[in-house]
DRENSE-916547 format. One line per field, with one value per residue (C-alpha): z, y, x; residue in one letter. Coordinates in nm, 3 decimals. Last residue first. Example, Ala and Ser with C-alpha at 12.3 -4.5 7.8 and 13.67 -1.06 7.14 Angstrom:
% residues 2
z = (0.714, 0.780);
y = (-0.106, -0.450);
x = (1.367, 1.230);
aa = (s, a);
% end
This chain:
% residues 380
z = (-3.017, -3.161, -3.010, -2.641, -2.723, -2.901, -2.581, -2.318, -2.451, -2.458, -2.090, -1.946, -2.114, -2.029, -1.637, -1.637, -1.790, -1.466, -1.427, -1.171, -1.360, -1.534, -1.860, -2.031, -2.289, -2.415, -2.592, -2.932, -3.095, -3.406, -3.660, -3.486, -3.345, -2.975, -2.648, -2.847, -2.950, -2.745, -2.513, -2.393, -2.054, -2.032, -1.761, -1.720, -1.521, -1.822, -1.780, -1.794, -2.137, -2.238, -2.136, -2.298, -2.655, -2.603, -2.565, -2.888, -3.048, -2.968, -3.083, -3.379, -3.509, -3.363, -3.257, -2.990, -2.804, -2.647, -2.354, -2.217, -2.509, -2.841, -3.041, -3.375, -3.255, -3.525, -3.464, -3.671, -3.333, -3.319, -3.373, -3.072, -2.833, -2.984, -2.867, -2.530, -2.418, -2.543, -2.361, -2.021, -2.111, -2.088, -1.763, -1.576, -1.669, -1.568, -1.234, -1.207, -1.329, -1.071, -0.790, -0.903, -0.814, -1.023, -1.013, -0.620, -0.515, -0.725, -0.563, -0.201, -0.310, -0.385, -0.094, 0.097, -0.139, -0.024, 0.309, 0.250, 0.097, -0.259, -0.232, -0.302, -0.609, -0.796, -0.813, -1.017, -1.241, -1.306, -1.422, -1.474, -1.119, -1.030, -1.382, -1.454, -1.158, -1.308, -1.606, -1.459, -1.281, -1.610, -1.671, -1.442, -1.455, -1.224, -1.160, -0.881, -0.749, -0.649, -0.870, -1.007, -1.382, -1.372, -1.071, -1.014, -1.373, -1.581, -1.797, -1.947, -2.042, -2.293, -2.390, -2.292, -2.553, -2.565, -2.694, -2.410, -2.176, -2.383, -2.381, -1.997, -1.693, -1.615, -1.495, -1.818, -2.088, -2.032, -1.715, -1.454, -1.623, -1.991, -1.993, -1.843, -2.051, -2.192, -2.403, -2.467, -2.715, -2.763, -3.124, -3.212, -3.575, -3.597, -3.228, -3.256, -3.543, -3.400, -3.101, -3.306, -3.442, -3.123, -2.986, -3.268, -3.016, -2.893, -2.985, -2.748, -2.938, -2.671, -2.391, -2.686, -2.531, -2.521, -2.571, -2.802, -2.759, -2.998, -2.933, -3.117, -3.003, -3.178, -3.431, -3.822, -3.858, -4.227, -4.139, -3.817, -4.054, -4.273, -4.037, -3.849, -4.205, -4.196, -3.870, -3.933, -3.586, -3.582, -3.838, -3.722, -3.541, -3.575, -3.245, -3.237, -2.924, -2.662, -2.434, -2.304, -2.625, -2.624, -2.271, -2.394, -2.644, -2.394, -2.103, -2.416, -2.468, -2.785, -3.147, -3.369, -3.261, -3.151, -3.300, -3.035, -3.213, -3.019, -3.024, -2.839, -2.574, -2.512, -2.216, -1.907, -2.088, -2.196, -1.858, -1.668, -1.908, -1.935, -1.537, -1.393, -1.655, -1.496, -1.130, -0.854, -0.976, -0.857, -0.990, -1.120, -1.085, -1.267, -1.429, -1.496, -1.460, -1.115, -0.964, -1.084, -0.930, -0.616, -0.553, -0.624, -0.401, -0.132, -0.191, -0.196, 0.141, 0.294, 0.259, 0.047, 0.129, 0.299, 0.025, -0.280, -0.224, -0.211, 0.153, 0.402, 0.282, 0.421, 0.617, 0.904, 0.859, 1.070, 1.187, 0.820, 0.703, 0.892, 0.682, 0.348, 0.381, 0.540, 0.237, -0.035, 0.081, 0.129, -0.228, -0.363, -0.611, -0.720, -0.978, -1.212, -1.518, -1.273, -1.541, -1.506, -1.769, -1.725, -1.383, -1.378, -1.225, -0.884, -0.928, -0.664, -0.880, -0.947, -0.690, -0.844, -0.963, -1.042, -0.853, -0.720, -0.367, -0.248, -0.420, -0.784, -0.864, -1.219, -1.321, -1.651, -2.084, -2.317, -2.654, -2.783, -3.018, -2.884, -2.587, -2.671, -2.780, -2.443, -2.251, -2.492, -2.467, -2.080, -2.073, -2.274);
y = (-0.248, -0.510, -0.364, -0.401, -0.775, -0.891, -0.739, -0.858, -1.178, -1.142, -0.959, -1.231, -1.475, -1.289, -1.297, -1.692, -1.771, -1.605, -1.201, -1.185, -1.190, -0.870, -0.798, -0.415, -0.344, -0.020, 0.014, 0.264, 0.569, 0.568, 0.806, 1.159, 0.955, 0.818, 1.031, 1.350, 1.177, 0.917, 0.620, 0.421, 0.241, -0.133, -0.149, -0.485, -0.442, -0.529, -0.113, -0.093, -0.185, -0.005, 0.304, 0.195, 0.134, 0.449, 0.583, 0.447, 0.544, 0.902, 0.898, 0.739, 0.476, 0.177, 0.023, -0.266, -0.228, -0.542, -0.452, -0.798, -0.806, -0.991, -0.723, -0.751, -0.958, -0.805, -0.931, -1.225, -1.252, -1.576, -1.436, -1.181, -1.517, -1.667, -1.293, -1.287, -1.717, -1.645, -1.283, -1.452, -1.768, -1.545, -1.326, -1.681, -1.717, -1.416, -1.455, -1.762, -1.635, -1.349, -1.658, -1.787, -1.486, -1.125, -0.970, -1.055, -0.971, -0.665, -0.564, -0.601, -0.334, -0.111, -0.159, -0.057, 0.229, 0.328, 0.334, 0.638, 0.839, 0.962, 1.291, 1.613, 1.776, 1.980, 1.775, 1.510, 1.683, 1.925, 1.636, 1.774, 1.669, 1.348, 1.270, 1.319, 1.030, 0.863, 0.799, 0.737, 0.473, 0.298, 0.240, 0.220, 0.507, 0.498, 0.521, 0.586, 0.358, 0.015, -0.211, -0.396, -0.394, -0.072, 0.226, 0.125, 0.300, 0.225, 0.363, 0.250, 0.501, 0.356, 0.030, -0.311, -0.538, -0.871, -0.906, -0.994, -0.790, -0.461, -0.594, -0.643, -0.722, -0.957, -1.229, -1.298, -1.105, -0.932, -0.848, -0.721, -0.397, -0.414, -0.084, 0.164, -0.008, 0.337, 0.316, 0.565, 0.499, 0.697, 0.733, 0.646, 0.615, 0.220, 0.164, 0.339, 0.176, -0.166, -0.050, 0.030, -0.329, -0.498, -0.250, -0.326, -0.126, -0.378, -0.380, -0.319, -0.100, 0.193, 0.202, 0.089, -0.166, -0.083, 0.313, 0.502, 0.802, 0.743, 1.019, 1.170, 1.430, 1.690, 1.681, 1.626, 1.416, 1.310, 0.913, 0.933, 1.047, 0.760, 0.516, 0.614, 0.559, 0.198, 0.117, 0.251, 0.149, 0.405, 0.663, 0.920, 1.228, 1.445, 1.639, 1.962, 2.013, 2.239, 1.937, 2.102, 1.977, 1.635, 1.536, 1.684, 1.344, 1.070, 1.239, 1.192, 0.798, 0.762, 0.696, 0.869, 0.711, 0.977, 1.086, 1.373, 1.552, 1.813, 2.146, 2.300, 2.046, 1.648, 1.411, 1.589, 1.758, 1.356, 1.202, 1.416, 1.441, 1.068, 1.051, 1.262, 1.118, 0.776, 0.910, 1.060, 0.981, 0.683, 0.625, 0.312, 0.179, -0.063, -0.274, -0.577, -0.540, -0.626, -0.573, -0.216, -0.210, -0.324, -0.101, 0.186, 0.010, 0.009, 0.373, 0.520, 0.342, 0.470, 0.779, 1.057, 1.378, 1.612, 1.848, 1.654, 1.409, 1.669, 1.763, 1.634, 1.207, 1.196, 0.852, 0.740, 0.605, 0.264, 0.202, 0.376, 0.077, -0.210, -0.064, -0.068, -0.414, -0.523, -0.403, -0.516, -0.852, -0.855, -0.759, -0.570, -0.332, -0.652, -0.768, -0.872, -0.623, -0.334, -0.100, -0.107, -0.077, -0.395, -0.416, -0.608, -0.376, -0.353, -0.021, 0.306, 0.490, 0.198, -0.064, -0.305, -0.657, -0.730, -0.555, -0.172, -0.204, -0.002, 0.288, 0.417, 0.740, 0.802, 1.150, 1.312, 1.416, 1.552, 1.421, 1.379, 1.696, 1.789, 1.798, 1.944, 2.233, 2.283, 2.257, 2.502, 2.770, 2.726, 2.810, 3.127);
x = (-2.421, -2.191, -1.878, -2.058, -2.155, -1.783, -1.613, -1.866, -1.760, -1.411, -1.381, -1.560, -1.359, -1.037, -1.140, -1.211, -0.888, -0.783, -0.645, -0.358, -0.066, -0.243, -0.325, -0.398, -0.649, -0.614, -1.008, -0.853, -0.842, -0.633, -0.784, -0.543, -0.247, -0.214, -0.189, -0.294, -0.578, -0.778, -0.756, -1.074, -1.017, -1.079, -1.311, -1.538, -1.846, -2.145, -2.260, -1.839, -1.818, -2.072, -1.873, -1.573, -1.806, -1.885, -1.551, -1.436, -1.682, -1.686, -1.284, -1.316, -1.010, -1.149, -0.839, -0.834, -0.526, -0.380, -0.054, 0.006, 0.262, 0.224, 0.040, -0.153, -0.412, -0.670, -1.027, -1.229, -1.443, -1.184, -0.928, -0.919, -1.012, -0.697, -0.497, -0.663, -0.596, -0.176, -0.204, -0.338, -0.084, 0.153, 0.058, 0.063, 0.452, 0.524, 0.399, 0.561, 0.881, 0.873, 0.762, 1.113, 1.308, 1.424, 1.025, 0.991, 1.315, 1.273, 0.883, 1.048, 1.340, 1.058, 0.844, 1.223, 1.246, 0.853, 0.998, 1.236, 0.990, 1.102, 1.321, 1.252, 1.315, 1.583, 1.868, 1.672, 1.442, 1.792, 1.981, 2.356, 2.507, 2.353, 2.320, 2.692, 2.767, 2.535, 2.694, 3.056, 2.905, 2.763, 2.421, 2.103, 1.809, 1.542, 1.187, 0.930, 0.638, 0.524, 0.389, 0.683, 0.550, 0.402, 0.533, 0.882, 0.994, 1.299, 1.511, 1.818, 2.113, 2.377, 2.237, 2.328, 2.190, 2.139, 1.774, 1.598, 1.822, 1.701, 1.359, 1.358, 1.491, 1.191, 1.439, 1.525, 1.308, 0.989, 0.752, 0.943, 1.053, 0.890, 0.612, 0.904, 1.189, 1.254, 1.613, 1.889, 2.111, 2.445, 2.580, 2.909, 2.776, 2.853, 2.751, 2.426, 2.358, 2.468, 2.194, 1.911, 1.912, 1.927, 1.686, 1.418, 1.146, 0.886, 0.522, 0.200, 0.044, -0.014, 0.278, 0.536, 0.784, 1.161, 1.048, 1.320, 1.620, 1.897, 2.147, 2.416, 2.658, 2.845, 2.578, 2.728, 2.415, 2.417, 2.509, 2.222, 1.928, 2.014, 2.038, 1.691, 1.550, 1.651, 1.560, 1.205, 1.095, 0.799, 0.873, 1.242, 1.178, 1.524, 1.529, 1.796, 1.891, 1.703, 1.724, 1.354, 1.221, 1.420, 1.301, 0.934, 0.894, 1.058, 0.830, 0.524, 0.615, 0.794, 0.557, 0.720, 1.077, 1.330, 1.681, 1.826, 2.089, 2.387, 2.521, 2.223, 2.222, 2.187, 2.280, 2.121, 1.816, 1.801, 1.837, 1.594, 1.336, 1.334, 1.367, 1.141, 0.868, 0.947, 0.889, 1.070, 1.430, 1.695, 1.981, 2.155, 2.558, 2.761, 2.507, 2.349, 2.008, 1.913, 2.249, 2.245, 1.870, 1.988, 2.257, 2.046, 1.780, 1.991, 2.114, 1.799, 1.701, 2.047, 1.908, 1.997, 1.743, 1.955, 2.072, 2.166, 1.919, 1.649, 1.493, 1.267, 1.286, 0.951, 0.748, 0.966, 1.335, 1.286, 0.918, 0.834, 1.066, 0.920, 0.598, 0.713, 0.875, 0.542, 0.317, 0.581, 0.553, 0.192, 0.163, -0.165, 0.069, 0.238, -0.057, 0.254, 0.125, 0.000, -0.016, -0.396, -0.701, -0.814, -1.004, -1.292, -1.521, -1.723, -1.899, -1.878, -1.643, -1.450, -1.436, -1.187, -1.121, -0.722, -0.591, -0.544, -0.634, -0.937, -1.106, -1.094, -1.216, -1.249, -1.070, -1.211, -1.127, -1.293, -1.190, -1.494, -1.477, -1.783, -1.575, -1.300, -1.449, -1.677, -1.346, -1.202, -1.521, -1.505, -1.123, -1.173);
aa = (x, x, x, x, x, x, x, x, x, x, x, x, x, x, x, x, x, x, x, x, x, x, x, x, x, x, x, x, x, x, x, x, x, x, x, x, x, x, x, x, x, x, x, x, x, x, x, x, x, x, x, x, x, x, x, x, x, x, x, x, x, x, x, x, x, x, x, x, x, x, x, x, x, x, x, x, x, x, x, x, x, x, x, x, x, x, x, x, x, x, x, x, x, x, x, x, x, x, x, x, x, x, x, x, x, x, x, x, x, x, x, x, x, x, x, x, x, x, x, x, x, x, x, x, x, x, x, x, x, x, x, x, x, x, x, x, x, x, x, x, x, x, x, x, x, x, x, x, x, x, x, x, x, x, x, x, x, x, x, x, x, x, x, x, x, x, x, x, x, x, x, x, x, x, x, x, x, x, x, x, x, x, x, x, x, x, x, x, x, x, x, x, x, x, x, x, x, x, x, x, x, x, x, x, x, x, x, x, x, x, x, x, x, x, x, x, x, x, x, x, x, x, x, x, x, x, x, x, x, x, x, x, x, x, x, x, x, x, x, x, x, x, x, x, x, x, x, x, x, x, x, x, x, x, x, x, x, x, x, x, x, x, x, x, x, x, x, x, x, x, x, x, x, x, x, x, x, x, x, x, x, x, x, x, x, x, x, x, x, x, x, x, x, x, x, x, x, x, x, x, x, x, x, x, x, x, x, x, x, x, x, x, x, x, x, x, x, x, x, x, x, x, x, x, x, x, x, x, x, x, x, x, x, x, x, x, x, x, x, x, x, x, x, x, x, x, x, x, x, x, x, x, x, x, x, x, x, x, x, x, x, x, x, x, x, x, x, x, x, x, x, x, x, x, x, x, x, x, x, x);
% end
């Protein structure tokens, strides 16, 4: 049965396997045994290299070794979690933040938390997949509204008679690249006493003031914000920040929280290295190298008479076919650039697509290379 659906998906192209990638994760790579340009990374600030965050990690497994030995309910709350709690809150603005084990931890965490049988989840088409099973394991009822259709959203939020309604959305979508209309979503939100819950997984360190993302770009303080340690800040693990009184209900209602081991002690400290980083001036450098990538990508895009259709260091290149797409990914690689082909279910059925991801860290150099060998792999 197994071999039959592995042999299905693969004539279907969708078949999917691990690439081994050794050494740091920068901005050139030794992947599977070839040097590669590396464009297929989350890394947006090139952080996951840092010196900084190397020697805060290791003072730290000097100090509180290298397990946590037990869930934070139990034996597993450090005074490393708390730290970066505290500096996380202070980061974006807020009374208190919480820690989880990953960014999938926490949006099914959060959600199953907020929402139940009684309630309405409202979620954007196009929300990461942790976003997607949060509202199935919520066992509330989920009303899907069209990708940033403010408009419909309203509708479906004035003939909710839910006892509770939540907004759940991504700040920055993983796969096109375009921000969610928070602004908009939350005067909705605020109109229909609905809560909003917003993913800034994809927009932590790299968007609005200080990197504290879309949500702090646009003025708005939403109910629960996500965020994740692993992309933008380089590290790993993910959090949510909001009110005291908020986490305080997490800590006792999230079951991917109270129900798992704690994160390593010392990787908090790396952690709390990658936020002084994001929230100081060599933060804004960073950032302000990672524009000018995106600015130098999206004129090279117009001139092979190619959609630029996002503004983000997240690019895709749609192709729409699946075996295309990851042919064109393979030649790719034959010239050493990897910009990693993504397929159905992770985006729609037609929209296949080259997820081109840019790094603080990539030159002007970098993005030619990638441009040419772009325009000569999509030409074969």
């Amino acid at each position: 049965m197994l071999d039959a659906e592995l042999a299905e998906l693969e004539q279907l192209g969708l078949l999917r396997q691990l690439r081994c990638l050794n050494g740091v994760q920068g901005r050139v790579v030794d992947l599977d045994g070839r040097t590669v340009l590396n464009f297929s990374s989350n890394n947006y600030l090139g952080l996951a290299g840092s010196d900084e965050l190397r020697r805060g990690m290791a003072k730290a497994i000097g100090r509180a070794g290298v397990g946590a030995g037990a869930s934070r309910l139990i034996a597993g709350n450090m005074a490393e979690h708390e730290a970066l709690e505290a500096d996380l809150a202070r980061f974006h603005g807020t009374e208190a933040a919480l820690v989880f084990n990953s960014g999938y931890h926490a949006n099914i965490g959060v959600i199953q938390a907020l929402a139940g049988p009684e309630d309405e989840v409202f979620s954007d088409e196009l929300n990461h997949a942790s976003l997607i099973d949060g509202c199935r394991l919520s066992r509330a009822k989920v009303s899907v509204y069209p990708h940033r259709d403010v408009a419909t959203l309203g509708r479906q939020l004035a003939a909710s008679g839910a006892r509770r309604k939540i907004v759940v959305t991504d700040a920055l979508f993983s796969m096109d690249g375009d921000p969610a209309p928070v602004a908009a979503l939350a005067d909705l939100c605020a109109r229909d006493g609905a809560l909003l819950v917003v993913d800034e997984a994809h927009a932590v360190g790299v968007i609005g003031p200080s990197g504290r993302g879309v949500c702090a770009a646009s003025g708005v303080i939403p109910a629960a914000l996500v965020g994740t340690m692993g992309k933008g800040l380089g590290v790993f693990g993910a959090y949510v920040a909001g009110e005291r009184r908020l986490v305080r209900y997490l800590v006792n209602r999230a079951r991917s929280f109270i129900f798992t081991t704690a994160l390593p002690p010392a990787l908090m400290a790396a952690c709390r290295a990658a936020v002084r980083i994001a929230a100081g001036n060599e933060g804004d450098r960073l950032r302000a190298d990672l524009t000018a990538r995106v600015a130098q990508f999206r004129e090279g895009l117009r001139a092979l008479d190619m959609p630029a259709t996002s503004e983000s260091h997240i690019q895709p290149i749609v192709l729409g076919d699946e075996r295309r797409t990851m042919a064109v990914a393979e030649e790719l690689l034959t010239h050493g650039v990897y910009a990693q082909g993504i397929r159905p279910p992770t985006v729609p059925r037609g929209t296949s697509r080259l997820r081109v991801a840019l790094m603080a860290t990539h030159t002007a150099g970098d993005v030619e290379r990638l441009l040419g060998c772009l325009e000569e792999s999509l030409r074969k």
